[in-house]
C-alpha positions as CSV (number, residue, x, y, z in Angstrom):
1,X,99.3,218.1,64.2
2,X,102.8,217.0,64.8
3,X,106.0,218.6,62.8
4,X,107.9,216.6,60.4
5,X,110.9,216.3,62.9
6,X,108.4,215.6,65.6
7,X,107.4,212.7,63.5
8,X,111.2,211.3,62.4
9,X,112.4,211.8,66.3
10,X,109.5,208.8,67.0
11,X,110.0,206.7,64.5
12,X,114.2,207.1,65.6
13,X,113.2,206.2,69.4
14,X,111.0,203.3,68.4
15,X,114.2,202.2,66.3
16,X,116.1,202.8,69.9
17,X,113.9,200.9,71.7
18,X,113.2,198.1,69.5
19,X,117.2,197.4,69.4
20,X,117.0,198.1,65.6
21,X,120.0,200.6,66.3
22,X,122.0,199.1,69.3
23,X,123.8,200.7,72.1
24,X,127.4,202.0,70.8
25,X,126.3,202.1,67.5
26,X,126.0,204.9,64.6
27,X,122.8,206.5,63.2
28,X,122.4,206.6,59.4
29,X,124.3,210.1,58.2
30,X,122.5,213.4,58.0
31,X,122.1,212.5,54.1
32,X,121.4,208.8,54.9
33,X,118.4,210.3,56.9
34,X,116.9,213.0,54.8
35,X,116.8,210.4,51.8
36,X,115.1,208.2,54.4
37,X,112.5,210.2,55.6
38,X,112.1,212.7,52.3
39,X,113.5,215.8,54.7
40,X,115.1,218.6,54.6
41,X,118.8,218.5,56.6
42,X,117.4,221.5,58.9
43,X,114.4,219.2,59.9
44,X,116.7,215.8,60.1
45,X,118.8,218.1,62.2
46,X,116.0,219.2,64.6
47,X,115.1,215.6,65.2
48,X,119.1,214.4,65.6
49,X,119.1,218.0,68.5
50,X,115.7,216.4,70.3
51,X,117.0,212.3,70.3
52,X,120.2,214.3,72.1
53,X,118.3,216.2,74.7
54,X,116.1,213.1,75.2
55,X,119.1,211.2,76.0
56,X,118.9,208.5,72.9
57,X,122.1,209.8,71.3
58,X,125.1,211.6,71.9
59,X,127.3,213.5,68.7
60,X,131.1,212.7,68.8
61,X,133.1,214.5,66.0
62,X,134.4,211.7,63.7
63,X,131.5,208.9,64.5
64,X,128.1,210.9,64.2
65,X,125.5,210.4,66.5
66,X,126.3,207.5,69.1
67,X,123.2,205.1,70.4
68,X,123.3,205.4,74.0
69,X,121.9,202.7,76.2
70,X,118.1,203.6,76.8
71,X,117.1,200.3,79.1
72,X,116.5,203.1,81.7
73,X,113.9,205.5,80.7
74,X,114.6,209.2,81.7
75,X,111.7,210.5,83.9
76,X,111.9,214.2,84.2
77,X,111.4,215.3,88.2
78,X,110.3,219.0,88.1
79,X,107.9,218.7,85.3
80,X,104.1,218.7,85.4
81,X,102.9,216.5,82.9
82,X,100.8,213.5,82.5
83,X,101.3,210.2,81.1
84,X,100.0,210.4,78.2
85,X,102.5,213.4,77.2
86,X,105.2,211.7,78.5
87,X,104.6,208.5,76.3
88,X,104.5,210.8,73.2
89,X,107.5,213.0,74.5
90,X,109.5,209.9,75.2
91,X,108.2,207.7,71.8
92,X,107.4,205.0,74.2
93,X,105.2,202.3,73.1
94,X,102.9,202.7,76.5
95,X,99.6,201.1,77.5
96,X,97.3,202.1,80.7
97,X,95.1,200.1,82.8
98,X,92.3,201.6,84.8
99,X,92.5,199.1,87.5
100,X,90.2,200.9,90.3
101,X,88.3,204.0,89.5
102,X,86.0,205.2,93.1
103,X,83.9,207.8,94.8
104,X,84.8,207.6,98.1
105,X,84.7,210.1,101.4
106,X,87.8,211.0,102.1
107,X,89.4,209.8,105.4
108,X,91.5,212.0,108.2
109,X,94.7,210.8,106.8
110,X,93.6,211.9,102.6
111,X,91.7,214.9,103.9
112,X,94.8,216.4,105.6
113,X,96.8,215.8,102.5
114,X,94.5,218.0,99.8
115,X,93.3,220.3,102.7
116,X,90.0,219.3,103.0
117,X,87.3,218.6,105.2
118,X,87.0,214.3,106.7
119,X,84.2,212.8,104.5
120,X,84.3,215.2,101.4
121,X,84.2,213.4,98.3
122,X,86.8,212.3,96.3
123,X,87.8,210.4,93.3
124,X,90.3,207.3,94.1
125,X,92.2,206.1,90.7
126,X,94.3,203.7,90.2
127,X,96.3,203.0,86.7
128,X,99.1,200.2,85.9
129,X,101.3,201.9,83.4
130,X,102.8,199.2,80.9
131,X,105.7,199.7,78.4
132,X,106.5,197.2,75.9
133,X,103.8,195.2,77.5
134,X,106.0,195.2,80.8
135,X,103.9,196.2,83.7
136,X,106.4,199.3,85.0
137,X,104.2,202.5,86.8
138,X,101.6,202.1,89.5
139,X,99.3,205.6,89.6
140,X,97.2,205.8,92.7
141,X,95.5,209.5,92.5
142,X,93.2,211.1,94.8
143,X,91.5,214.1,93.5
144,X,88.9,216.6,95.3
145,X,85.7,216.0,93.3
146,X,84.6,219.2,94.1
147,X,87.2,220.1,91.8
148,X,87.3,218.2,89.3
149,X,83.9,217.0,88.5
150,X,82.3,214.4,86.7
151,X,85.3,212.1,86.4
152,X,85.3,209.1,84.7
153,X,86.6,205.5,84.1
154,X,86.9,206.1,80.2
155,X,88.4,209.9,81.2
156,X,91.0,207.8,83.4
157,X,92.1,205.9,80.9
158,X,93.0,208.4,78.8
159,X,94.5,212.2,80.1
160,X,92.9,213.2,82.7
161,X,95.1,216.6,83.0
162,X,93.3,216.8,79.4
163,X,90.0,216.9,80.6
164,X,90.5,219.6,83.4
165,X,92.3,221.8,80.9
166,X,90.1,221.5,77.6
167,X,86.8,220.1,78.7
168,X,87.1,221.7,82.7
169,X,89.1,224.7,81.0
170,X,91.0,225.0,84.4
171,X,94.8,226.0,84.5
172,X,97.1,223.0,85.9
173,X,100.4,225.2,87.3
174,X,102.6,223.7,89.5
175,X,103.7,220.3,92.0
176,X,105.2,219.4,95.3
177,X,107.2,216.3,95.0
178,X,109.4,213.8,97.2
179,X,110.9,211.1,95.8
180,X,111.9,207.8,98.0
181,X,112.7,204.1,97.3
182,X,111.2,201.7,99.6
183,X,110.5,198.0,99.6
184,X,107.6,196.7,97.1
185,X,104.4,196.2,98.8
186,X,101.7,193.1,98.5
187,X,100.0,195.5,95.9
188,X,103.4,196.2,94.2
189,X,104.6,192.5,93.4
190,X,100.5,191.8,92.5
191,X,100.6,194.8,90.1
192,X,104.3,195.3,88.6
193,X,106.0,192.9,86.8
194,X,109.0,193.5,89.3
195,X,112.6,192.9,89.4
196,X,114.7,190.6,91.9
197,X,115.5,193.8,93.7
198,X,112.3,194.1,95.7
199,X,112.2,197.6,95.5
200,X,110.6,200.6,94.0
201,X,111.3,204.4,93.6
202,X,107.3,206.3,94.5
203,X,107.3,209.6,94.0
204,X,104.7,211.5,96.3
205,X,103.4,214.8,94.5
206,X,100.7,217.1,94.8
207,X,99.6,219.2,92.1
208,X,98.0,222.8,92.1
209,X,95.9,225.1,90.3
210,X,97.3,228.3,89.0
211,X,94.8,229.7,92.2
212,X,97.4,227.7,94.4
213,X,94.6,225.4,95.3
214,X,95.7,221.8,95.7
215,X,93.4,219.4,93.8
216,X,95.5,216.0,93.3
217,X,97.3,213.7,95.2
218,X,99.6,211.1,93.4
219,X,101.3,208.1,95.0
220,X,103.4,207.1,91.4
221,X,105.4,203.6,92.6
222,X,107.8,202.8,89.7
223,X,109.8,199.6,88.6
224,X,113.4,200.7,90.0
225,X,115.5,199.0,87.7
226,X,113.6,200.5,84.3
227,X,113.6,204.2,85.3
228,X,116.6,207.4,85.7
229,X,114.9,210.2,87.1
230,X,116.7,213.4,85.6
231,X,116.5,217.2,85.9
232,X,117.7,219.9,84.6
233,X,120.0,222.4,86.4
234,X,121.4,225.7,85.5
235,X,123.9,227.4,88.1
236,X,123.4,231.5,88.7
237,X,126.3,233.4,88.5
């Protein structure tokens, strides 16, 4: 069950994102707020402390807290998380698309990328991600079925790093990633609603257990224009 401030830090970013609070303008006061939503000042400030860390808003002395222009979406790099808790992390309005779900053997080139044997079995998944009904994320997943068994279409279109953890009860821990832009294939421009640009950023990861044994590999090709990809740094003294 989500807290109150989880709950108000939605309904702000759908306000964001549905231009009902424009770029370089003010939020409704602290007070404003907790008359809105029937909250406590701690809570409406909880919410005001996550829109800022999101990115949504920024707090100048004098003015309150500032819109800031959200037409890119912040996608965090180093994190290991799926879709689906991305969309509820972000407050996006997000749809998926299972548009090819496989058993397959896996060739020379797949096998040497999860570190398995030529012909072992594998689940091939692709998912178009929309947002705002804007075709945006292409997902093409490979997974060792050995691993994750007894996939399915109505799993995919869902969470699948829900499945492995609560029905599998298998620990997800960590990623490799590299991140390029290169120019939009045939199955880009036939999948993504793209921009003039021609391009797209992929992102190349694969994804561990907390044995270090790789199950997943992800080929995510994104929308260039629509997406910042950020991280978090903090320097060592």
């Amino acid at each position: 069950m989500k807290n109150k401030f989880q709950s108000i830090y939605q309904a702000l970013t759908q306000a964001i994102n549905s231009g009902v609070y424009a770029p370089g303008e003010t939020l409704p006061s602290e007070n404003e707020l907790t008359e809105m939503f029937q909250a406590s000042r701690e809570t409406i400030r909880k919410a005001l402390k996550m829109l800022s860390e999101h990115g949504y808003i920024q707090k100048i002395q004098g003015r309150g807290s500032v819109v800031l222009d959200v037409a890119r979406l912040d996608f965090p790099v180093s994190g290991v998380a799926s879709f689906q808790e991305l969309n509820e992390k972000l407050g996006l309005q997000a749809k998926t698309d299972v548009v090819c779900f496989t058993a397959a053997k896996a060739n020379e080139t797949m096998a040497k990328k999860l570190e398995i044997e030529t012909g072992e079995q594998v689940w091939q998944v692709e998912r178009v991600r929309l947002i705002d009904g804007e075709r945006i994320i292409l997902d093409k997943d490979t997974f060792v079925a050995s691993l994750v068994p007894s996939l399915t279409k109505d799993i995919c279109a869902g969470s699948i790093y829900a499945y492995i953890e609560r029905q599998l009860g298998l620990a997800i821990s960590f990623a490799k990633k590299e991140i390029v832009v290169e120019a939009a294939t045939e199955e880009d421009e036939a999948m993504l609603d793209l921009d003039e640009s021609g391009r797209v950023v992929v992102v190349r990861s694969y994804t561990y257990f907390d044995n270090a044994v790789l199950f997943q590999y992800t080929e995510s090709r994104h929308r260039a224009d629509r997406f910042r990809f950020v991280d978090f740094a903090r320097r060592n003294p």
